[in-house]
C-alpha positions as CSV (number, residue, x, y, z in Angstrom):
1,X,-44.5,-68.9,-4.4
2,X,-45.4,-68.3,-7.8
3,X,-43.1,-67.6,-11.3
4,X,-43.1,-64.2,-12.6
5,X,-41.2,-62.0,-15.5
6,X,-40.1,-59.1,-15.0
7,X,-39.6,-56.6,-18.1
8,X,-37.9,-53.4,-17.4
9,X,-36.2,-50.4,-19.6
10,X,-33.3,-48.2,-18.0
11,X,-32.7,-45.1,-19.6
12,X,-30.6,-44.7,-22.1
13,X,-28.4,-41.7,-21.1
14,X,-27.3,-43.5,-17.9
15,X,-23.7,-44.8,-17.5
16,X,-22.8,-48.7,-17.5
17,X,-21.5,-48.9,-14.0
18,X,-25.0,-47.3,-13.0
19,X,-26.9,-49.5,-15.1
20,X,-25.2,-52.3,-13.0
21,X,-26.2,-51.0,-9.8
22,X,-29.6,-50.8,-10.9
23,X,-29.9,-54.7,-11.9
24,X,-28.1,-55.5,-8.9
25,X,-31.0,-53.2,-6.9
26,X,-33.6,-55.2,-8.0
27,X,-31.9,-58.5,-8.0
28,X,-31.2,-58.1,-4.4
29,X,-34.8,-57.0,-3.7
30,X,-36.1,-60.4,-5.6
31,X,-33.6,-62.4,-3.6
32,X,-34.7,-61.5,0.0
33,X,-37.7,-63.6,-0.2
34,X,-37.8,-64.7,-3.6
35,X,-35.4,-67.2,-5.9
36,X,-34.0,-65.7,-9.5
37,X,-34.6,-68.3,-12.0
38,X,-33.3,-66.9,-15.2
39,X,-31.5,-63.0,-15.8
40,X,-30.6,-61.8,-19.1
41,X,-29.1,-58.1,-19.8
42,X,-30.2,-57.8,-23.2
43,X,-28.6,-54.3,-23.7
44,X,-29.4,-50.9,-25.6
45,X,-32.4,-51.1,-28.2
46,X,-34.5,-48.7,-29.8
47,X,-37.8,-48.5,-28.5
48,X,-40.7,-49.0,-30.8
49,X,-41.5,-45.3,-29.3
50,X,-40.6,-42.2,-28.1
51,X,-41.2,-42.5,-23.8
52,X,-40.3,-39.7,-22.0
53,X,-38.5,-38.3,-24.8
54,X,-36.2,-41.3,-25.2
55,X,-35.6,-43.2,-28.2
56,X,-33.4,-46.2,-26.8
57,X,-33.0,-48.0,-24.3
58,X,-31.4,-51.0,-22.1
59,X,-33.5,-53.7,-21.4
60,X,-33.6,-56.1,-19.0
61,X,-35.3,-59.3,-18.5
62,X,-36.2,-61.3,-15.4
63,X,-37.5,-64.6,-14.8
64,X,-38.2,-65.2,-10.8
65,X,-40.0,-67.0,-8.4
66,X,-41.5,-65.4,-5.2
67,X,-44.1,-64.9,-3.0
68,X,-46.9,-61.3,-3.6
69,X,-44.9,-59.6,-1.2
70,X,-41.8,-59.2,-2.9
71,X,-43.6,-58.6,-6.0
72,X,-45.6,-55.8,-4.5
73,X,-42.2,-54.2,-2.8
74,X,-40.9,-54.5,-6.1
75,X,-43.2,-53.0,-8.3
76,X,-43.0,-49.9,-5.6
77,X,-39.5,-49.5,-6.3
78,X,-39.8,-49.7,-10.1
79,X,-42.0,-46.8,-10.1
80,X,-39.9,-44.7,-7.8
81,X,-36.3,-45.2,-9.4
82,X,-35.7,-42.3,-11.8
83,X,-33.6,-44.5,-14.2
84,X,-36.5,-46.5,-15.3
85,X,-38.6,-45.6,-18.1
86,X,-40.7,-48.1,-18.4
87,X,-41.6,-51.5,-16.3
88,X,-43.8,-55.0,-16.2
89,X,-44.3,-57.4,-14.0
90,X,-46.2,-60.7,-15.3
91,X,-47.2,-63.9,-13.4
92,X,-46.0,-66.7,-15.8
93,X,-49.7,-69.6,-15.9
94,X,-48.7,-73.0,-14.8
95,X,-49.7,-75.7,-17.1
């Protein structure tokens, strides 16, 4: 298993209580298989640019271990959930 971040955005126009169901999505998708190390809601910010015609945004950051699999089932996911503007996965180097 390897350590990974995960950086995602979630629309700003969306409601809180959906914004919850959305982190909760993805953090049960990283815990079948996979072990959440750190998760931090960082809240609305303005984006350094316009995407999709949005100007802000919620962010939320992800620090997990897990094996490719769950990374690969989760980047699917990201790029099919419509309250997601804009996504990264990143494998964190081992010193």
């Amino acid at each position: 298993m390897r350590n990974y971040e995960l950086m995602y955005i979630i629309r700003p126009d969306v409601e809180q209580e959906t914004v919850q169901a959305v982190v909760e999505k993805f953090q049960g998708i990283i815990v079948n298989g996979g072990e959440i190390v750190k998760h931090d809601v960082q809240g609305k910010r303005r984006l350094a640019y316009e995407i999709n015609k949005h100007r802000d945004g919620t962010y939320v950051l992800v620090h997990f271990t897990a094996p490719s699999t769950v990374v690969t089932e989760l980047e699917r996911v990201l790029k099919i959930t419509d309250e997601i503007i804009r996504h990264m996965i990143v494998r964190e180097q081992t010193a």
